[in-house]
Each structure stands twice: as structure tokens, then as C-alpha cells.
LUMROGU-50417 format. One record per residue: residue in one letter; x negated, y negated, z negated of N, C-alpha, C in turn. Coordinates in pm, 1 decimal. Each point is the difference from the previous one (the first is absolute). Last residue first. Example, Ala and Ser with C-alpha at 12.3 -4.5 7.8 and 13.67 -1.06 7.14 Angstrom:
BEGIN
> S:-1285.0:225.0:-708.0:-82.0:-119.0:-6.0:77.0:-109.0:-73.0
> A:-29.0:572.0:7.0:89.0:-119.0:0.0:-90.0:-120.0:0.0
***
This chain:
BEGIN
> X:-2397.4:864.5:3045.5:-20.6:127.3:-94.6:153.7:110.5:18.7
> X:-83.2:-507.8:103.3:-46.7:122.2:80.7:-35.6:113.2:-12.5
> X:-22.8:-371.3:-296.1:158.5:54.7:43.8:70.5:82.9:93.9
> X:-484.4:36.1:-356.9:66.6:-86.7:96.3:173.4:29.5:81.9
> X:-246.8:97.4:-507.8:74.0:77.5:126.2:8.5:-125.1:62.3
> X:-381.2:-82.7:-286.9:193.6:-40.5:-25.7:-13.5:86.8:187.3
> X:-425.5:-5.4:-432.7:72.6:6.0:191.2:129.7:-14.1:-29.6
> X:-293.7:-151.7:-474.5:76.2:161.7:118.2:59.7:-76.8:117.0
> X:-205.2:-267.8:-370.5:-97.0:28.4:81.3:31.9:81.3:67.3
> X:296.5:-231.2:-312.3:-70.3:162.1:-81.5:-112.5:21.6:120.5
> X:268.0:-403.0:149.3:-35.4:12.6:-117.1:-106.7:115.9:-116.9
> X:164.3:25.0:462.3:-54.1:-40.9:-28.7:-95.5:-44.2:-116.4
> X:435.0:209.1:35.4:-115.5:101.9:33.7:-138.7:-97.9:-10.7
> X:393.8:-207.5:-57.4:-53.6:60.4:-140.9:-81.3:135.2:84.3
> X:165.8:-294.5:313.1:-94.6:-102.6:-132.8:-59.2:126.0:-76.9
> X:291.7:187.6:340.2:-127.8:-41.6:74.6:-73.3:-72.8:-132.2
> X:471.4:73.0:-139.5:-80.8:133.9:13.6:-161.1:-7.0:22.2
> X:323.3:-380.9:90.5:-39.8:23.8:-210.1:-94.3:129.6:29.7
> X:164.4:-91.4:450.7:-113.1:-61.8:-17.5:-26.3:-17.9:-175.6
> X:336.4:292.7:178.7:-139.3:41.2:0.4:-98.2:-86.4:12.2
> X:456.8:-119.9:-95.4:-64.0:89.6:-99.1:-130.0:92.8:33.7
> X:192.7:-378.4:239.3:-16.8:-35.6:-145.9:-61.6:113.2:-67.8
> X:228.8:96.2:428.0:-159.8:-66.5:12.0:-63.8:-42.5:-128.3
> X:403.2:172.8:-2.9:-99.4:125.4:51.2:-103.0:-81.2:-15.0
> X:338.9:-279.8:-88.0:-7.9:74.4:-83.2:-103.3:110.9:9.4
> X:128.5:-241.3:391.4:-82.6:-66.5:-88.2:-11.1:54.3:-137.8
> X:272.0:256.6:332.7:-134.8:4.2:0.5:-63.3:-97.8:-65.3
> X:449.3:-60.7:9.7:-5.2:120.3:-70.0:-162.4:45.9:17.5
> X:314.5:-309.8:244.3:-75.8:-53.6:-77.2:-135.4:91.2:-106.9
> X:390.9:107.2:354.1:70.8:-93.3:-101.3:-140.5:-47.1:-126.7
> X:-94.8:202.6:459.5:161.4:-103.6:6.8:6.0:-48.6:-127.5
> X:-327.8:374.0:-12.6:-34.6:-208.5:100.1:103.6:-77.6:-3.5
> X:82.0:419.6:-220.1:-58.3:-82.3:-99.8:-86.7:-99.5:82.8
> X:252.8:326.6:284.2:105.3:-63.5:-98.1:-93.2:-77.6:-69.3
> X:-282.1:234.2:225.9:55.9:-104.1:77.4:109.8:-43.1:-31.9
> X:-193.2:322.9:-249.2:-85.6:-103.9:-3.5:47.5:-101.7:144.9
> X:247.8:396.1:-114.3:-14.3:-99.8:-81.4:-62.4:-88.8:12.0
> X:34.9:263.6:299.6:126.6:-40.6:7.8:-62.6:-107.9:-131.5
> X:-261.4:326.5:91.8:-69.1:-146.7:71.8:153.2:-67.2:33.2
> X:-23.4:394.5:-286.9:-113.5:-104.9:-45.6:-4.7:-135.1:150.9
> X:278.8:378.9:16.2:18.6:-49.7:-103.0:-57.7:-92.2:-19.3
> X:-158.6:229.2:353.5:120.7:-48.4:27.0:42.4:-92.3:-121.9
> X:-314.4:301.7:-118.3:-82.1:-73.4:100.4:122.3:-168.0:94.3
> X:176.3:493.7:-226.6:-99.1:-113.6:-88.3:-62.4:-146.5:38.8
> X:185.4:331.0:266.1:121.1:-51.5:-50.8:-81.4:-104.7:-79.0
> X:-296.0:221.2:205.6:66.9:-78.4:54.0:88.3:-49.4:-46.1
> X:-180.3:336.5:-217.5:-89.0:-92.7:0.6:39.2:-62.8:118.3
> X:259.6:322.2:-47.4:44.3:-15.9:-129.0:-100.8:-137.3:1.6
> X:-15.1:276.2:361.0:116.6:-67.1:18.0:36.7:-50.4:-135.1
> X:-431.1:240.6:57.7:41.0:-161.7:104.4:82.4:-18.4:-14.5
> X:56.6:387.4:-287.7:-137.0:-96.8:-35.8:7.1:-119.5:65.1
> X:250.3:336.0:245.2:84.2:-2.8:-129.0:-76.3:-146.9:-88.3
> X:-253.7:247.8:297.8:170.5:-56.9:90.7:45.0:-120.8:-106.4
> X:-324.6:317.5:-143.5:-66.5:-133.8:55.6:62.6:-24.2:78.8
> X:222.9:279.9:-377.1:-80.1:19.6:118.5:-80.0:-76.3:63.4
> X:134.3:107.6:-501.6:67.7:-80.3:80.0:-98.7:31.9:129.2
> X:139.7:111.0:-540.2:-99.1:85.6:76.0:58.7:-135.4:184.7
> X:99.0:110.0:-620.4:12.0:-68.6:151.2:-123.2:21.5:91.4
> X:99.1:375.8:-412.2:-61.5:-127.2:49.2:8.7:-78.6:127.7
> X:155.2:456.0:-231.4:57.4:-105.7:-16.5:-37.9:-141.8:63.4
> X:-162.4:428.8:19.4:-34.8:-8.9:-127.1:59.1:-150.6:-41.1
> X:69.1:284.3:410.6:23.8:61.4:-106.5:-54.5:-61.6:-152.1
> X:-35.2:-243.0:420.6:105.4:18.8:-31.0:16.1:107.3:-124.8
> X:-382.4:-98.1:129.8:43.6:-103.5:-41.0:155.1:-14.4:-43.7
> X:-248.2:314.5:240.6:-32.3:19.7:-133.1:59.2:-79.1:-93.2
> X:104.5:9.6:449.7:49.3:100.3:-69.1:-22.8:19.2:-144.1
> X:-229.7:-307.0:341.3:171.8:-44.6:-10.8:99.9:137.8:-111.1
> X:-502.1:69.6:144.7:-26.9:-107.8:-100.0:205.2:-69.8:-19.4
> X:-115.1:330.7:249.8:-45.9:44.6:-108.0:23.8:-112.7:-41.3
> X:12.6:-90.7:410.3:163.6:35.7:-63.1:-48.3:97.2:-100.7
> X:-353.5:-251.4:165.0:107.4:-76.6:-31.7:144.4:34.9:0.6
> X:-377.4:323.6:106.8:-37.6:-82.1:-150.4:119.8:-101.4:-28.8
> X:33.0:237.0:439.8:30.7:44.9:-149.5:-29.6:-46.3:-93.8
> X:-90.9:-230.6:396.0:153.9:-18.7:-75.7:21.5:110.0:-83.5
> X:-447.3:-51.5:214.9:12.1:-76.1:-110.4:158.0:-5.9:-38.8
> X:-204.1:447.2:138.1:17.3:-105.1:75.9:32.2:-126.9:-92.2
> X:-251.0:418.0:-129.5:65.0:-27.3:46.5:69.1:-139.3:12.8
> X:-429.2:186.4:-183.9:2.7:71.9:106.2:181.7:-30.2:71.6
> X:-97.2:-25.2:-514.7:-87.3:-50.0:103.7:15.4:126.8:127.0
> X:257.0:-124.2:-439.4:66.4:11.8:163.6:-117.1:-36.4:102.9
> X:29.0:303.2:-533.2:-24.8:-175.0:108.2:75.6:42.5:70.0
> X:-71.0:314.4:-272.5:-101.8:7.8:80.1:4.9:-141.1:66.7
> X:268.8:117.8:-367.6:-101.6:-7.9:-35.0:-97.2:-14.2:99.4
> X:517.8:-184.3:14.7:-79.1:130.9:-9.6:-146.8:-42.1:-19.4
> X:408.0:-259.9:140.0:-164.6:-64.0:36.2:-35.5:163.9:-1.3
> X:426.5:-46.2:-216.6:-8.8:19.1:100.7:-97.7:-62.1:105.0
> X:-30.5:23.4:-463.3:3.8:138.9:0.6:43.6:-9.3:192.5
> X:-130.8:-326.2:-367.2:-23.4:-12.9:141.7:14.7:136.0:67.2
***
């Protein structure tokens, strides 16, 4: 963390810590992503997922969902454990 340094970054503004923190990352190889970068990757995501699940209404594809968390809901039951509600 040689570019943090030993004294910190207390006392300065919060975008040095977050271009310490884009440098370190970079020198030590590690993906590193901005919270630009983050929303636009958890939207894409978010996008993905509700393409599908409105492809699996059309063609049937959620009764399989539903099947498998109501086997899930028994055997929690069963053992006396909470079952993730679907609202979860």
C-alpha cells in the first residue's frame, strides 16, 4: 500500500482515498471498478434477469421455479428450518 503510505489519508478529501485505492489496485493487478462502472454492470445484470424471467412466463419456464421452491419449502419444513421466502 506503498501509495496510501504510512500516515493514511486522514485529513484528505474522500477522492484521494478512492484514487489510492484505483492505483493500488492497479499496481497489484486487481480489478478495481468505479460506482459508474458497478451500476452499469448491476443494471446490465438486473436487465438480464428480468428478460429472462419474462421469457420463462411465455414459455412456461416458471412452473419449474415454482416446483422447485415448493420441494425446497417441504424439506425445510420437514428438518423444522425456515424456507427463504420468495421475497427474499
Amino acid at each position: 500500500m506503498a501509495a496510501i503510505g504510512h500516515a493514511g489519508l486522514s485529513g484528505k478529501p474522500p477522492g484521494a482515498l478512492a484514487d489510492a485505492i484505483a492505483q493500488v489496485a492497479a499496481s497489484i493487478g486487481a480489478p478495481y471498478q468505479t460506482p459508474d462502472q458497478l451500476r452499469r454492470v448491476a443494471e446490465q445484470a438486473v436487465d438480464e434477469v428480468q428478460e429472462r424471467v419474462a421469457a420463462m412466463r411465455q414459455n412456461g419456464g416458471l412452473k419449474e421455479v415454482n416446483r422447485s421452491y415448493n420441494a425446497y419449502r417441504k424439506r425445510q419444513i420437514v428438518s423444522g428450518e425456515r424456507a427463504i421466502p420468495y421475497s427474499a
